[in-house]
C-alpha positions, 0 to 999 in steps of 0.5 A: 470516489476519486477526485474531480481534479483527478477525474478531470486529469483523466479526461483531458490527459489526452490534449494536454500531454505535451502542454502539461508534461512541459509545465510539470516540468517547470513546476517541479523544478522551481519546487526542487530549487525551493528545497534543496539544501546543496545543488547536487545531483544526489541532493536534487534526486532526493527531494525529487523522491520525497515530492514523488512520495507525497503524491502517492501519499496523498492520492495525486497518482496521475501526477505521481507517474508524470514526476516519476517519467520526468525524472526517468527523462532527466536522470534515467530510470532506477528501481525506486522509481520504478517501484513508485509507477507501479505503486501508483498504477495498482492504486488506479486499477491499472493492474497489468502495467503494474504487474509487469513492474512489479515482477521485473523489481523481483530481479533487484534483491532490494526490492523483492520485498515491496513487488512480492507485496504489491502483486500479493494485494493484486491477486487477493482480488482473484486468486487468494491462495495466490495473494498468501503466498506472494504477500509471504515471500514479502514478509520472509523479506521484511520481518519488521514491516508491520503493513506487510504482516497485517495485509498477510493475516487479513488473507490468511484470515479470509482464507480461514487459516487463523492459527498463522492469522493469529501469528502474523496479527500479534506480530504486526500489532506489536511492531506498531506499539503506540500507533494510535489508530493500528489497522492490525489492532483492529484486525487482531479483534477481528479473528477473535470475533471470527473464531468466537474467542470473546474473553480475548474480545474484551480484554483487547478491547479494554488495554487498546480503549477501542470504542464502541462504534469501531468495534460493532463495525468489526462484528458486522464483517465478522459476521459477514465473514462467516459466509464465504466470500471473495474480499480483498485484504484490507490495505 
């Protein structure tokens, strides 16, 4: 469920653009002169990023493409901020803006990786076979990233091809080594409980301490896992 200060930002965007647009404005600049360290444009810019990033972090998307507009407004648009909209309008469910984001940041080389990614978790909601493919081309760019590889061994999971799940899930735990609560861990355990693998179970069980409750809630979506079904990559 989305916040009631989000919901209402829905509802009332339409009166207080210009009002609102101003006062962000005046906002963010009194929180950029808080925090830099150098009146620079290069320095400004940055914590103009880091504040943008922290909404999406937090979940303030409507704020988070506000800022971004902002920002275009004041110093132009670039792929990072672009990368930034389209992030915050997938997460709102406004997929074919951000689609159409996402395959123009295919053109900058730096970027390829995150617009394969994002259009991968769109298309898991309708096309799987599709959604494998793109969160691939996301991975063969950025072999480190472990979200990226979990996120991929989740579909291939969902797409009952679990020698390459297996792959990319060992990959993704061990790039997050020491991470306390790893969603790739999890999904690890997952596969072993799809594919009726229960030494493995317990043996990952054992080294990760990962207590009961977490994995009774993994066996009933392997369970539910069993009868095939559309479901989204976990992201």
């Amino acid at each position: 469920m989305r916040p009631l200060t989000t919901l209402l930002m829905a509802g009332l965007g339409v009166v207080c653009v210009a009002g609102c647009a101003s006062q962000m404005r005046r906002d963010m600049d009194r929180t950029v002169d808080s925090e830099v360290r150098s009146d620079t444009p290069e320095s400004r810019r940055e914590v103009h990023t880091d504040l943008i990033r922290g909404m999406l972090d937090t979940g303030q998307y409507y704020a988070a493409i506000a800022h971004v507009q902002t920002q275009v407004q004041q110093s132009g648009s670039t792929p990072q901020l672009r990368l930034f909209e389209a992030e915050a309008r997938r997460r709102l469910g406004q997929n074919a803006e951000a689609q159409a984001i996402y395959r123009d940041l295919l053109k900058s080389r730096d970027y390829q990786a995150d617009a394969y990614y994002g259009l991968g978790l769109i298309s898991s909601k309708t096309d799987l076979r599709t959604s494998v493919w793109q969160l691939q081309q996301a991975v063969q760019r950025r072999p480190t990233d472990a979200e990226m590889r979990n996120d991929l061994g989740y579909a291939l999971i969902l797409s009952r091809r679990y020698k390459e799940a297996l792959n990319e899930l060992a990959t993704a735990v061990e790039l997050e080594a020491g991470k306390p609560d790893s969603k790739a861990r999890n999904n690890l355990v997952l596969l072993m409980l799809v594919t009726g693998d229960e030494p493995a179970v317990k043996r990952l069980v054992r080294e990760t301490g990962m207590s009961p409750e977490t994995l009774s809630g993994l066996r009933r979506r392997a369970q539910a896992l069993a009868v095939p079904a559309k479901t989204p990559p976990a992201s």
